[in-house]
C-alpha positions as CSV (number, residue, x, y, z in Angstrom):
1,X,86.4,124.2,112.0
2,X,87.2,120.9,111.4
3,X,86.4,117.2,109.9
4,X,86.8,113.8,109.8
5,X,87.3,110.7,107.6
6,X,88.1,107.3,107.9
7,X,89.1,105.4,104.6
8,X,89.6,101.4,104.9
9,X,92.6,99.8,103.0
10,X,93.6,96.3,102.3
11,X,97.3,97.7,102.2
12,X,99.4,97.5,105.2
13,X,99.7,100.9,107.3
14,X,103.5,100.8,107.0
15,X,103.7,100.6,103.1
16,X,100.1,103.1,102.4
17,X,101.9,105.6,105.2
18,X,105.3,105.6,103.1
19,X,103.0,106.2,99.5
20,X,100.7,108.5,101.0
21,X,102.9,110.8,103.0
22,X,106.5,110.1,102.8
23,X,106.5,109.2,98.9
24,X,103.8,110.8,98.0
25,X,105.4,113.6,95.3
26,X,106.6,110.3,93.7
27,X,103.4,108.5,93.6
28,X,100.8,111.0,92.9
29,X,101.9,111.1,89.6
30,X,101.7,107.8,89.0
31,X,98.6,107.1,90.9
32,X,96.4,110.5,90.1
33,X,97.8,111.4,86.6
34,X,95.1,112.8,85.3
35,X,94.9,115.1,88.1
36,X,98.0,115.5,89.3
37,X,100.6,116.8,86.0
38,X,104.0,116.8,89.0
39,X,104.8,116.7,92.3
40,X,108.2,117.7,93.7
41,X,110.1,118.1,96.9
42,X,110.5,121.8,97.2
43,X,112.8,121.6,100.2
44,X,112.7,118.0,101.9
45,X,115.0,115.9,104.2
46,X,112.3,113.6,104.7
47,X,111.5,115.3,108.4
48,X,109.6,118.1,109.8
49,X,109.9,121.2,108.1
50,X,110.1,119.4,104.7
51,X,108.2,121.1,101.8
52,X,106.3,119.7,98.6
53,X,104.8,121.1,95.9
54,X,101.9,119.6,94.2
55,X,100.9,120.9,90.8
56,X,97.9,119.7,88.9
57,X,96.4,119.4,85.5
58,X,93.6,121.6,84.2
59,X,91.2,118.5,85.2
60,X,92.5,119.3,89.0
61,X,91.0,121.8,91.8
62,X,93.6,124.6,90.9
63,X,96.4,124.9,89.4
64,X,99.1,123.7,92.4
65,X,99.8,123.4,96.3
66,X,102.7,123.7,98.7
67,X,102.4,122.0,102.1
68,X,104.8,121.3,105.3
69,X,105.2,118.8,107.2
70,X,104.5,119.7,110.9
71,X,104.7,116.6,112.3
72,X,106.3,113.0,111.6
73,X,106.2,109.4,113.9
74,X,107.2,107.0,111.0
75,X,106.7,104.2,114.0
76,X,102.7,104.7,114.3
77,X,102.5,105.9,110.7
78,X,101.4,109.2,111.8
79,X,101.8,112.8,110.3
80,X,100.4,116.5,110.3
81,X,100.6,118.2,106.8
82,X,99.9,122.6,106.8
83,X,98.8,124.1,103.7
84,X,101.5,127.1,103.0
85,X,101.1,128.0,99.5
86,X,98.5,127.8,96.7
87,X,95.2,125.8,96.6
88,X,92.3,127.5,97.9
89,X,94.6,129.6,100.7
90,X,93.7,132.9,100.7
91,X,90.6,132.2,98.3
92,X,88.3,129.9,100.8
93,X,90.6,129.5,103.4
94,X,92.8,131.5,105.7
95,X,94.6,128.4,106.8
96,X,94.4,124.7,107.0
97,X,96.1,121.3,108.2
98,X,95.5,117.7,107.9
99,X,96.7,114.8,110.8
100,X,97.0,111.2,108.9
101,X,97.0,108.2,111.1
102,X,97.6,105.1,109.8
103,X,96.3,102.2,111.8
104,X,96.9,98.8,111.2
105,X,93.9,96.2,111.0
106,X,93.8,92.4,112.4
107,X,93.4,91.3,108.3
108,X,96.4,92.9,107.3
109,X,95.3,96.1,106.0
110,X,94.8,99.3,107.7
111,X,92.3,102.2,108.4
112,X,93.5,105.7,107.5
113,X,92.1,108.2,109.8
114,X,92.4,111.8,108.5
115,X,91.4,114.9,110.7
116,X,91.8,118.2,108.6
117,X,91.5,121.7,111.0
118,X,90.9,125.0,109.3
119,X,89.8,128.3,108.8
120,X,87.4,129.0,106.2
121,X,87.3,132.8,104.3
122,X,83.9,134.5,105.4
123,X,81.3,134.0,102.8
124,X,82.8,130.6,101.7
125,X,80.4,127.6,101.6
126,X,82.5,125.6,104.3
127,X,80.1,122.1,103.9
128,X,80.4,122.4,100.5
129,X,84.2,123.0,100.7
130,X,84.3,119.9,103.6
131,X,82.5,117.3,100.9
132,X,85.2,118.2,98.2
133,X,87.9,117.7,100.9
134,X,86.7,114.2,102.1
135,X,86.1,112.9,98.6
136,X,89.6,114.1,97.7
137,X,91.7,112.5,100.7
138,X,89.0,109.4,100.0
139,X,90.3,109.3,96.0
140,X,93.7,109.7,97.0
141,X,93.7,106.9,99.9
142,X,91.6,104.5,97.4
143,X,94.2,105.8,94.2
144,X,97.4,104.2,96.6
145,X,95.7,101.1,97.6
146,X,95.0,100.1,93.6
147,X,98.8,101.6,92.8
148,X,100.4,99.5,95.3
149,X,98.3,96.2,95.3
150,X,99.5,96.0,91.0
151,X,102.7,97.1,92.3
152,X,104.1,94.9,94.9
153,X,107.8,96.0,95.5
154,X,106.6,100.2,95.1
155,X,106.8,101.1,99.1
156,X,107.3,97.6,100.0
């Protein structure tokens, strides 16, 4: 199964790209923290096969995540992210991935198109499960754009 979102930003693609995927175990702290307690780079060069760990506070969706990255074109601010670890793997979902394009507007900002492919547990509510996702990559897209337009230089 699969969904998508498209979340408008008046942040350039290059600079939400780098905060939302390259930086993001950095940021989300920052951005999210009352969600999101730490974020670190579990094994990262910055390239595909690099993996975070995202680990959230009791106000999150459960209690951490691990995902890979599968695929990386910094030029065209593009990227595909797999779930490996944690969140609702193995609970609601036998597996799942999200592709993140980041394209640039003619006012300066961008539109971050997000397509998320997976395969829901039998039994689990999957539109249910689809609305918390969208709302999620929508606060996290909307979270970035505040972070980085009262901070100028972060991602710049």
């Amino acid at each position: 199964m699969s969904w998508s979102i498209e979340v408008e930003s008046s942040v350039p693609a290059g600079r939400l790209f780098k905060a939302v995927i390259l930086e993001w175990h950095n940021v989300a702290p920052k951005v999210l923290p009352e969600i999101v307690k730490s974020a670190s780079a579990v094994h990262v060069d910055g390239d595909v096969g690099s993996v975070r760990q995202i680990n959230f506070t009791p106000a999150g969706p459960f209690p951490y995540f691990k995902e890979r990255l599968d695929f990386l074109d910094v030029d065209n601010f593009e990227a595909k992210q797999s779930l490996i670890e944690g969140g609702e793997l193995g609970k609601k979902v036998e597996s799942a991935s999200s592709h993140f394009k980041f394209v640039p507007t003619s006012s300066g900002g961008c539109i971050c198109k997000v397509t998320a492919t997976y395969k829901p547990i039998p039994g689990c509510n999957a539109a249910e499960e689809e609305a918390k996702a969208k709302e999620g990559v929508t606060q996290i897209v909307k979270a970035a754009e505040a972070y980085l337009l009262a901070n100028p230089t972060v991602c710049a």
